[in-house]
KEVEX-483238 format. One record per residue: x, y negated, z negated of N, C-alpha, C in turn. Coordinates in steps of 0.05 Angstrom, whole numbers, plus 5000, padded with zeros to 4 digits. Layout:
BEGIN
XYZXYZXYZ...
***
This chain:
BEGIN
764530428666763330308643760330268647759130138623756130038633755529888661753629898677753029728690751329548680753029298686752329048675749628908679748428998657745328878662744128818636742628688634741628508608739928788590740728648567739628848544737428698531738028488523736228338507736328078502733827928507734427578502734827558480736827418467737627298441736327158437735427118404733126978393734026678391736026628393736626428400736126238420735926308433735626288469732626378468730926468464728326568462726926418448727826248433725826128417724125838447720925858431720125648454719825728484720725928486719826038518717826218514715526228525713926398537715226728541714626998536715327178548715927208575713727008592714527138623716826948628717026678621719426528616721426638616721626798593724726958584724927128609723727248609724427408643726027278663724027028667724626918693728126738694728826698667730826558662733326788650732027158653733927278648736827338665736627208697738227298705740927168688740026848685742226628686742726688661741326708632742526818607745027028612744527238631746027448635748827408643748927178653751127088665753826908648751226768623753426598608753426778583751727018574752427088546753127368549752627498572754427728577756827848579758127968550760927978544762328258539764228378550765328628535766828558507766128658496767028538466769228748458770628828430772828938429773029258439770129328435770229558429768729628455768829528478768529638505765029628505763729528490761229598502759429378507758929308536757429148530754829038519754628748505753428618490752028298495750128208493750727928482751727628469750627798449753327628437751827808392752627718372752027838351748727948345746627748359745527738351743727918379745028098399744028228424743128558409741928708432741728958429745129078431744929258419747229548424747329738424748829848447748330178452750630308445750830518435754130668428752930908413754931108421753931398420756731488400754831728388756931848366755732198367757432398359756432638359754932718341753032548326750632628313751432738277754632728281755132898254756132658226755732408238755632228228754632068220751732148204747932108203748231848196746331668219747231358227743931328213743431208188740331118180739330918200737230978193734730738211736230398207736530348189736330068175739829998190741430148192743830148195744929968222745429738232745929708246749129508255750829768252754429788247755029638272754129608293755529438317754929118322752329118316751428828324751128638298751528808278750828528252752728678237755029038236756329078221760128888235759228908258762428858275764129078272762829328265764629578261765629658287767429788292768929908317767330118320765530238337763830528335765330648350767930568372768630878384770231128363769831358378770231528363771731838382772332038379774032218394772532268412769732268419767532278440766732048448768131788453766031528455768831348457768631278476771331058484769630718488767930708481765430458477764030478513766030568525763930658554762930878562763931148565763131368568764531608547761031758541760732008528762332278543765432308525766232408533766532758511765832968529764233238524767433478521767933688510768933918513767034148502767434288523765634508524766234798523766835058521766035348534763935408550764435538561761735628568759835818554757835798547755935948540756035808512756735538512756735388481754735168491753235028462752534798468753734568453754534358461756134148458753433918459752733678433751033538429752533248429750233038434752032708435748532588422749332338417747132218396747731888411745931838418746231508424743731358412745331068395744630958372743430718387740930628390739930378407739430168380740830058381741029748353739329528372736829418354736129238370735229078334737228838335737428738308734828448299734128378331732828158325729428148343729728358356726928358369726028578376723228708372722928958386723728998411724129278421724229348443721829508445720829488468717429538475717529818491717029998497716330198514718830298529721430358502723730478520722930858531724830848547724931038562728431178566728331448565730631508565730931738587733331748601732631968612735532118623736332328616738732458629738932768633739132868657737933178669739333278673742733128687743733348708747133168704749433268703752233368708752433508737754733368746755233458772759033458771759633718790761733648797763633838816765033778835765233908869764434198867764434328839764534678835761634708832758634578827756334538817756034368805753034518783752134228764751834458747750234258720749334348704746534198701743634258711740834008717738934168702737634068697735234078674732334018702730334138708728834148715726534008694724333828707722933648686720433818690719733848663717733898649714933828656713533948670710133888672708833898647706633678645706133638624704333898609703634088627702234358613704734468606707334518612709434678606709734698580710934918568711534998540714234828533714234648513717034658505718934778498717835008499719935208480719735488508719635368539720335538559723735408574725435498549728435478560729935478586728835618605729535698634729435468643731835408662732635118680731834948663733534898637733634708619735834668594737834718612740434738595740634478583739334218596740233888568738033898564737133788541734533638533735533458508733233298514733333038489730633098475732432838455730432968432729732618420728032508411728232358394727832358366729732218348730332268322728632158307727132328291725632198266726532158240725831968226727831958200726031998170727332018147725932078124727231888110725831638088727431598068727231708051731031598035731631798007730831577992728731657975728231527957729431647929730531887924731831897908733332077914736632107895738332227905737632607894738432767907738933127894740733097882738433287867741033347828740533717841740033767855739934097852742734207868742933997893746034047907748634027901748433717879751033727868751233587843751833627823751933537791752833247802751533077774751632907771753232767745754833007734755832907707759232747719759732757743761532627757760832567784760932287780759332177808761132237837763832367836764932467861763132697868762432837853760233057875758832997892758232747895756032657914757232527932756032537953755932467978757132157971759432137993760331747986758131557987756131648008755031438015752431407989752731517975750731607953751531537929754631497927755331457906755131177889754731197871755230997848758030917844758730637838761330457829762830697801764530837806765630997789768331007779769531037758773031007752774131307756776031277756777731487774777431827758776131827739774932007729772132137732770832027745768131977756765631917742766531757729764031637704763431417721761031487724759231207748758530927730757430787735755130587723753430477749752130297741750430177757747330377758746030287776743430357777743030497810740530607810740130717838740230557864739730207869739429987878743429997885744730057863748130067872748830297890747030447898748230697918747830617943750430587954750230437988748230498004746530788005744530908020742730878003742230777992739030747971737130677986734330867980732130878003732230718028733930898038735030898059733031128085733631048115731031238130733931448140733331648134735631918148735832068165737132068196735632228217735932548207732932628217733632978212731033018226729232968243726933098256728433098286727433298301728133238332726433308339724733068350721633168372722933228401722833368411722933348445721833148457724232928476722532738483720432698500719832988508717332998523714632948498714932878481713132858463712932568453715332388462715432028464716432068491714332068513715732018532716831628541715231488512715931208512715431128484717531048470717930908441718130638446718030478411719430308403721530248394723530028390725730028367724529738356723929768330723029578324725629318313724129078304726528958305728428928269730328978272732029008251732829348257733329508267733029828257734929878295735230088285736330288309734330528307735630638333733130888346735831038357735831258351737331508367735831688374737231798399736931948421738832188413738032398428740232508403740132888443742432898451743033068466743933318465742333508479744033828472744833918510747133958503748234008536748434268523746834538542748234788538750434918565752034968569753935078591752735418590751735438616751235768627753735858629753736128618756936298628757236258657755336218676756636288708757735978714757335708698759035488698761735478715762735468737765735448734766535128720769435288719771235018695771234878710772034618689771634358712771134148694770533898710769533588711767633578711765033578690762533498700761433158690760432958713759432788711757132758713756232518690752632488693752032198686749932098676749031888668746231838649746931868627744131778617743631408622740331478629739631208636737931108616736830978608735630748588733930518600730930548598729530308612727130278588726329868588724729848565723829638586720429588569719629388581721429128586722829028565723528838563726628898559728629068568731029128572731229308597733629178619733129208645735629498640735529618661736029968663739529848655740230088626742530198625742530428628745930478642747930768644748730818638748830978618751431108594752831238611755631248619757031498633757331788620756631938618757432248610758832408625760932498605763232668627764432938615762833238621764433438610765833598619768033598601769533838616769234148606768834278624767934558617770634758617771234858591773435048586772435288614775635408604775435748630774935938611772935958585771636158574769336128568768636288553767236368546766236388509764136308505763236568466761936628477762436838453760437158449757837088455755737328464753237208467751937408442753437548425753137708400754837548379754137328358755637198346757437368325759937308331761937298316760437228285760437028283759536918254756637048251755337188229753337258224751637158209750037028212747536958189744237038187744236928171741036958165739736878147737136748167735836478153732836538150731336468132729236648123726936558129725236488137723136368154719836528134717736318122716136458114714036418130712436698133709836748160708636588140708136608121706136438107705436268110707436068108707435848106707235668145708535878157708335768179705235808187704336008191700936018197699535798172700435788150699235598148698535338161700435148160700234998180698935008208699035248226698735278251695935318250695435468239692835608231691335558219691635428195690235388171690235628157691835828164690736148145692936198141693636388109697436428109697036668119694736878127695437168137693437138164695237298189693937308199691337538201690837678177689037878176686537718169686437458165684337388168684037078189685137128208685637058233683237248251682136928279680837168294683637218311682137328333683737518358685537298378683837058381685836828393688636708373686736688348688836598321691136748327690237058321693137288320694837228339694437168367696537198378697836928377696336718378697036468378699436438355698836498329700236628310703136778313703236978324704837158333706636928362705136838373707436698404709236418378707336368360708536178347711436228328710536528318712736648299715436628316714236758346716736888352718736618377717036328377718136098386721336028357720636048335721836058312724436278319723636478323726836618336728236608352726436488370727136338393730036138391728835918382730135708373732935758361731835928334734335958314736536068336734936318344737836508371739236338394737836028398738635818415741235668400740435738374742535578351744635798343744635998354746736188342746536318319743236308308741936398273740636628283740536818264738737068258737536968239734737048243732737028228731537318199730537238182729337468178726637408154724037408155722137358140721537628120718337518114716737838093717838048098717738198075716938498084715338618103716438708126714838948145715039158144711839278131711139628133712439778154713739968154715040178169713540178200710840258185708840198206707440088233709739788227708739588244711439468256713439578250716239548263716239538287715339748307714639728334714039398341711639388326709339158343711038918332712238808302712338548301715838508302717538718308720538698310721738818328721038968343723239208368723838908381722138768398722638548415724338268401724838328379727038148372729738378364729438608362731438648351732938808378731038848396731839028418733538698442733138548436733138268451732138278472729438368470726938278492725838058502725637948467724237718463726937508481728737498476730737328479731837378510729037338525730537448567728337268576728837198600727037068621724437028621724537288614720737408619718737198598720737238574719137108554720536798557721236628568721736378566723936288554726236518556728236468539730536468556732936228550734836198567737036048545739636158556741436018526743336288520744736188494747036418488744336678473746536898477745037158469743437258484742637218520739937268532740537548525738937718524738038028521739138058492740438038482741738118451739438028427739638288410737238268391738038048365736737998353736937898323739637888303740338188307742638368299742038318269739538248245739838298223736538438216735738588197733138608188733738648148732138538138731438468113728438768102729338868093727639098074726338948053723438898048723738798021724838538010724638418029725938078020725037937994726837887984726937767958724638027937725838217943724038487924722038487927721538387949717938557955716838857969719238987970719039267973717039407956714839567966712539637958712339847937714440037938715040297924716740127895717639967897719339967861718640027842716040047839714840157816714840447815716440617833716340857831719040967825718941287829722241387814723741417835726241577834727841677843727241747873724541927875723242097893722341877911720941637901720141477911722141357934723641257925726841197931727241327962727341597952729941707972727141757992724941827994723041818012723141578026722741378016722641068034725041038046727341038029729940988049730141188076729341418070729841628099728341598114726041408104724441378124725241108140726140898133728440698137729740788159731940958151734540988158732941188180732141438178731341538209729941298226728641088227727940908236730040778263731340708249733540458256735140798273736041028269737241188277735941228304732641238303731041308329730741168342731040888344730340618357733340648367735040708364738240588384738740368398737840098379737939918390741039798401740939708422743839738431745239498419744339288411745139088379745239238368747239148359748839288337746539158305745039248290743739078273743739168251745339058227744539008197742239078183741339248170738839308153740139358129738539278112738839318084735739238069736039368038733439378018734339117997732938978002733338667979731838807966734338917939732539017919732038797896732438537888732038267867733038097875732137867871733937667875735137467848736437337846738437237833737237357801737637567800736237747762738737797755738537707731740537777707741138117696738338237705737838567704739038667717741538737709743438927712742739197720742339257696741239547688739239627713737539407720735539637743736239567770738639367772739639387806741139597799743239757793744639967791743240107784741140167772739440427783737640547803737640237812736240357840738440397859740540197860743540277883744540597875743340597848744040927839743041087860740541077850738541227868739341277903739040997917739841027939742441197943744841227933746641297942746841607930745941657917744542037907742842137926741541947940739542067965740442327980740142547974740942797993740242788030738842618026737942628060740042338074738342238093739742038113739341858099737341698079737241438073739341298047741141548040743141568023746041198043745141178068745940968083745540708083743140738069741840438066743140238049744540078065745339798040742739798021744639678002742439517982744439237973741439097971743038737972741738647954743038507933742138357907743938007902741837857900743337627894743837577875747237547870749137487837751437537842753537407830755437267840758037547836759637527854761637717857762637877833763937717809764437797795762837967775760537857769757738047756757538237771757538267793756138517814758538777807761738717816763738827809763338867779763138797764763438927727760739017723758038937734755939097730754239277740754639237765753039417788754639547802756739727800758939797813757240047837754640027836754040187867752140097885752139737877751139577890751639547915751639537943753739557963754339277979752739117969751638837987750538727968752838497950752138257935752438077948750737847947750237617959750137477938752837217937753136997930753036797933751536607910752036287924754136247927754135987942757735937954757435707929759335747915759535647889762235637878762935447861765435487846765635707822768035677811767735947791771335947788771236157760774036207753775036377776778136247792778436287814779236557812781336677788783036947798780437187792778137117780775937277771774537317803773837097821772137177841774337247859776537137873777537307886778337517892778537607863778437917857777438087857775137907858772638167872771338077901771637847907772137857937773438037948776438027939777538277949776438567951775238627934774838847924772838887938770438757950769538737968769138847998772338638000773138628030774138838035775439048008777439198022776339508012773939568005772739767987770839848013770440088028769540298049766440298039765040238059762440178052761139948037763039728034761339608012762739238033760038988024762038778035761138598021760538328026758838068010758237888026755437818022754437578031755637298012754137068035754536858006751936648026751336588001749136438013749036088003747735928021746235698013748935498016749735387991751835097989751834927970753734837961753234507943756034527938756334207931758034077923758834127900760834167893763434127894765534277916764034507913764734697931764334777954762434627967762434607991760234468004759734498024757134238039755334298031753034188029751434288010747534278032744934308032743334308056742434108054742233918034740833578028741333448049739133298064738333168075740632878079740832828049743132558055746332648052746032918040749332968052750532948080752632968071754132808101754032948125754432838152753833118175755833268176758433318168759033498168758533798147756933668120756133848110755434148112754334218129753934528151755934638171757534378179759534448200761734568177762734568157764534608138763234918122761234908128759935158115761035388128760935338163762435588164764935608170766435408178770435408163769635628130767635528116768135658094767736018099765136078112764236368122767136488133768636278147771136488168773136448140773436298130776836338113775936488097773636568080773336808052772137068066772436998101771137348104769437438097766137278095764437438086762737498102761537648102760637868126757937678142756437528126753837488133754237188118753336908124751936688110748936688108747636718084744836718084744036388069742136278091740935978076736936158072736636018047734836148030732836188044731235958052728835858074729735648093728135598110728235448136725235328142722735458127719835388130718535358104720035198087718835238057716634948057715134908061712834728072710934738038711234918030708834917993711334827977712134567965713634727944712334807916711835097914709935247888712935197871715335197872717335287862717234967836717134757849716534447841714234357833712234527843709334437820707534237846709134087870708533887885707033987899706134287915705334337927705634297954703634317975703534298004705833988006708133898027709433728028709133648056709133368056708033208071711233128094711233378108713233428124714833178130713133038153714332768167714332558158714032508129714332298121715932348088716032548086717532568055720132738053721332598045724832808049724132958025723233008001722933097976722133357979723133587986722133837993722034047959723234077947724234227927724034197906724134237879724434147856721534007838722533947824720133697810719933367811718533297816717333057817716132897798717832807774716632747756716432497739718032297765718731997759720631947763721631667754724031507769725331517751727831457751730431557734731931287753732731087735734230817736737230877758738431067754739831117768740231367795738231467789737731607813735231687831734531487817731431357838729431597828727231657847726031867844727332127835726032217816727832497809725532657793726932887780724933137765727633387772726633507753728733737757728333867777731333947783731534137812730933847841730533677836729733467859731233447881730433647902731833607918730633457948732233307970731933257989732433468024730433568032730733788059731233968048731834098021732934428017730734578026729834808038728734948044727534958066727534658086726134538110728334508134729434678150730434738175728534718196726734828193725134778219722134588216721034408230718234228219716534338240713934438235712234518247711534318275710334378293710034258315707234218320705034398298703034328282701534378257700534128245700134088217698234058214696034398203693434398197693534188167695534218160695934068120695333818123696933688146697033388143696533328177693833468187693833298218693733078230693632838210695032578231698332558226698932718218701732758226702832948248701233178254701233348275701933278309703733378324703533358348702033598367700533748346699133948362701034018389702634228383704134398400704734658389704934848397705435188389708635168386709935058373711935188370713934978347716334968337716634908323719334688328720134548307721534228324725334298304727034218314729434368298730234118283730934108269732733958243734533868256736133608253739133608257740533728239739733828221742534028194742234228215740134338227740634668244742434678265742434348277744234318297746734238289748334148276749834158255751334388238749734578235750334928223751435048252749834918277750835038297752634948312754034748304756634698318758834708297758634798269760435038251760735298261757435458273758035708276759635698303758535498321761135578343764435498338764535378324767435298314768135638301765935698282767435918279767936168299767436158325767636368348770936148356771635988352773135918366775335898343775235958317777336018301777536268305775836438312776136788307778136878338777936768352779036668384782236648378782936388365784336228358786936518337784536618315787036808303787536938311786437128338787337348360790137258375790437078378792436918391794636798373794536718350796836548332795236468303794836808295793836868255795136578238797836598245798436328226798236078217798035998252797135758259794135698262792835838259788735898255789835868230790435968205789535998180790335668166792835628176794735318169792935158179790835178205788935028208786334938189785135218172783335248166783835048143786335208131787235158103788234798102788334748120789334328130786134228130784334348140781334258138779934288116780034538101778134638070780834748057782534548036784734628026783734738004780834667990780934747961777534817965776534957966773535037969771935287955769235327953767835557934769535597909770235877900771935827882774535817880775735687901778535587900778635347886776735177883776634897867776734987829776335217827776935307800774335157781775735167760773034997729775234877712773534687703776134527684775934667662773934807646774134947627773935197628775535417632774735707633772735827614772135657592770135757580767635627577767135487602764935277608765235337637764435617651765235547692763435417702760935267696759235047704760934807706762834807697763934487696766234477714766634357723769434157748768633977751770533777748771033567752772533427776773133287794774333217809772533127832773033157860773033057889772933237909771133287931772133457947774133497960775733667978777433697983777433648012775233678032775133658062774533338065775233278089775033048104772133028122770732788118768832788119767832578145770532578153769732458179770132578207767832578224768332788243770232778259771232608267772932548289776132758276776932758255777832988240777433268250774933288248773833618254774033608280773533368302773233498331776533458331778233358327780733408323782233668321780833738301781134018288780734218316778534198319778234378349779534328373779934178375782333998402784834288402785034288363787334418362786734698374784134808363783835028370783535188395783134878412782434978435785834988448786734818437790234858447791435268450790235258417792035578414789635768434787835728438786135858462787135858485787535548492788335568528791435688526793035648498796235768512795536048508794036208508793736498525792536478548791136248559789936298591791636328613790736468634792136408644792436218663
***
């Protein structure tokens, strides 16, 4: 358990003493108000600091303080109130979050620190960081911490999930409602009302000493990655905890490392869209680097490709702008060849040597030739398709031509999927990918080959039907992109943490080839009128901004919270006293979050190799009714449903869920 050592003088006891006082009289306090209380962790007494750890998928706000003034029980399937207890694979990363509650006095210049798992077979140790070192040089640094920054919601998203029934939203968001979901009350009645929400992770080499101020909690937030050469086993560690004025705690940490392995080529496929623009903006002050000097460019370029870095740490493929045929060599072989992703370049983690495995033609229709005919067409694609044929990259990698995105114009995606697939030469190969929803693509574009859908509800026997048709039609498959509620987790900031983890249970049970989330660096919103967004301090990424609305606080159409913001720059030419001036870029907790879904889904795909029945009875016990299995209450209104979600929204459920999975895994080991 903890070793028993003082956390904090109670203000009680503190009043009238001098600071050096309280010191000097901390032993004997320690002795009469030092207590294990129900839930194993030790405390003071209500009014002390508290420490207690949770897996991060359970977004604990700033203001929130559930142990010392809630009397809530915090253990949980990872957290027995004394030690952080871990299950692992190898070549997975497994994350823990520890919540420091200090309800009645600051804590001054904490310090955190945990490197290394040990146990009779090896370790698993983190080598410390010189302060010239790159953060984003992975090698001998399988844990790192992070400290959590938070955003308040000052008002709730209307773009993730309708509001005409207040069950679409997030519980903690919800309004007092009757069993039909007609809310009342005001924005002040939603339990999380401007509320602070963790989702930044600075590397704590960047606070190598914080505050917790008093009333608020501070999380710490852990990524253990397991190297494939790991043997199975017992690994023990200790994160420690020292503040000026709170004497050293030991969290115990204990993982056990499975006898496998995931893929270092993900099973689950995605792709997340990253704009150069926007990122040189920030870094640079310039959105092209063509008008960048010669230090800029590359500075530019090591920054782009820290961004692929990361995501391929998270188990994400990336894919930005359009790149000229031309320049394929210089700005993609080394991600797609998995260059970028080996030693040389500072990269250590799942996938070492494996490329990208996706590339984007023309993203969101910025393919240069559309204004031309037929001829046009089949010239560019062969020049494509011999491309990708001459390069033999030994990733296996995805290309396709984003010929529109979400257009009603029928008529000119099926004439250009025309075109491509009349091509007499080699580029007659080339997917073509258009965003619109299964059923339109099937009755209108029938030589479309790659529709990409939101994951959305809809009349059920209409989309499965062309899911099917889809899944089972030679040459042709479907994306589905993005999220929301009703139908599934949705990317908002105050949705719940399992929100992303459920996204891909959804990717493995409908079989769709690829999950695409829209952006990950949307930093302008031009889309909302708001412009450049003031990263670290405003959750409001999306939409319009156009006043307060009595019951849902700040709002404007489309108002959303984090949609488009996965990754936060690491520097901000837009807003530099917000900047930490560093080259490279800081991860979201939703990315870390998406990435303990995508490894769940390597361990469902595991799971149905071994016992199809019992994987699917799993899936279908976790997401019974989801996308368009939730149906519409009016078939002649499919915008509308009514009701509740259908998944469980508490994690200890989901790591349950995997317990199971890992059962039907080990009864094939041997």
């Amino acid at each position: 358990m903890f070793s028993i050592s003082p956390f904090f003088m109670p203000p009680f006891v503190a009043r009238g003493f001098s600071r050096g006082n309280r010191f000097q009289l901390l032993s004997i306090f320690l002795a009469i108000f030092a207590i294990v209380n129900f839930r194993g962790a030790v405390i003071f007494a209500a009014d002390s600091v508290g420490i207690w750890v949770n897996n991060g998928q359970d977004k604990v706000t700033r203001q929130s303080l559930r142990m010392t003034r809630g009397g809530i029980d915090v253990r949980t399937t990872g957290w027995d109130g004394r030690t952080v207890k871990l299950v692992a694979a190898k070549n997975e990363t497994v994350a823990f979050n520890v919540v420091i509650e200090s309800p009645s006095g600051t804590l001054r210049d904490v310090q955190a620190r945990f490197d290394r798992l040990k146990s009779p077979a090896g370790e698993i140790a983190s080598k410390a960081r010189l302060p010239d070192e790159s953060l984003w040089d992975f090698r001998e640094r399988p844990i790192e911490l992070f400290l959590v920054r938070y955003l308040r919601i000052r008002g709730v998203s209307t773009l993730s999930y309708e509001h005409f029934d207040e069950r679409h939203v997030p519980e903690r968001m919800r309004r007092p409602h009757d069993g039909r979901g007609y809310a009342r009350g005001v924005w002040e009645d939603r339990p999380d009302h401007d509320q602070d929400y963790p989702d930044i992770l600075a590397p704590l080499e960047l606070h190598p000493k914080f505050d917790v101020e008093a009333g608020t909690n501070q999380s710490i937030w852990a990524d253990v990655y397991v190297p494939r050469h790991t043997a199975a086993g017992i690994y023990r560690g200790r994160l420690t905890l020292r503040a000026s004025n709170l004497a050293e705690v030991q969290v115990p940490v204990e993982l056990r490392v499975l006898n496998w392995s995931l893929p270092d080529l993900p099973t689950a496929k995605t792709m997340l869209y990253v704009s150069q623009e926007d990122i040189y903006r920030r870094y640079l002050g310039k959105r092209y680097l063509e008008a960048a000097s010669g230090p800029e460019i590359i500075r530019g370029r090591k920054v782009l490709d820290r961004h692929f870095q990361l995501a391929h740490r998270h188990r994400v493929s990336l894919i930005h702008e359009h790149t000229p045929i031309g320049q394929m060599d210089q700005q993609w072989r080394p991600k797609l060849d998995g260059s970028l992703f080996t030693p040389k370049y500072g990269y250590a983690g799942p996938g070492v040597g494996v490329g990208n495995n996706v590339l984007s033609i023309g993203t969101y229709g910025a393919w240069p030739w559309k204004d031309g005919d037929r001829g046009a067409m089949w010239r560019a694609t062969n020049r494509w398709a011999q491309y990708f044929k001459d390069a033999k990259f030994e990733t296996p990698t995805e290309y396709f031509l984003y010929l529109i995105d979400e257009s009603d114009d029928f008529e000119k995606i099926e004439t250009w999927s025309q075109w491509v697939l009349a091509n007499p030469g080699i580029g007659k190969s080339v997917p073509t990918l258009a965003t619109l929803s299964l059923p339109k693509a099937k009755a209108n574009t029938p030589s479309l080959t790659l529709p990409c859908a939101t994951a959305a509800y809809g009349i059920t026997d209409d989309w499965e039907e062309a899911a099917e048709h889809y899944r089972e039609t030679p040459g042709k498959s479907f994306y589905l992109y993005n999220g929301g509620r009703i139908g599934s987790g949705s990317l908002a900031t105050e949705d719940d943490g399992i929100a992303l983890r459920m996204l891909a249970w959804c990717h493995f049970k409908f079989k769709a080839a690829r999950w695409f989330i829209w952006q990950g660096t949307y930093y302008e919103n031009f889309q909302g009128g708001t412009g450049e967004t003031k990263l670290f301090s405003q959750a409001h990424t999306f939409g319009s901004r156009t006043g307060r609305d009595k019951s849902k606080g700040e709002t404007g159409g489309n108002y959303n919270n984090g949609d488009g913001v996965m990754f936060y720059p690491g520097t901000d030419r837009v807003y530099p006293e917000e900047s930490y001036q560093v080259d490279g870029p800081l991860a979201s907790v939703r990315l870390k979050l998406w990435r303990r879904g995508l490894q769940d889904y390597e361990y469902l795909a595991a799971a149905e190799k071994i016992d199809p029945r019992g994987t699917r009875a799993l899936v279908q016990k976790c997401i019974p009714k989801v996308l368009w299995e939730v149906g519409v209450t009016d078939p002649d209104d499919p915008s509308y449903v009514r009701g509740d979600i259908s998944w469980s929204t508490d994690p200890d459920d989901w790591e349950r869920a995997r317990a199971e999975l890992i059962g039907i895994i080990e009864s094939n080991q041997p």
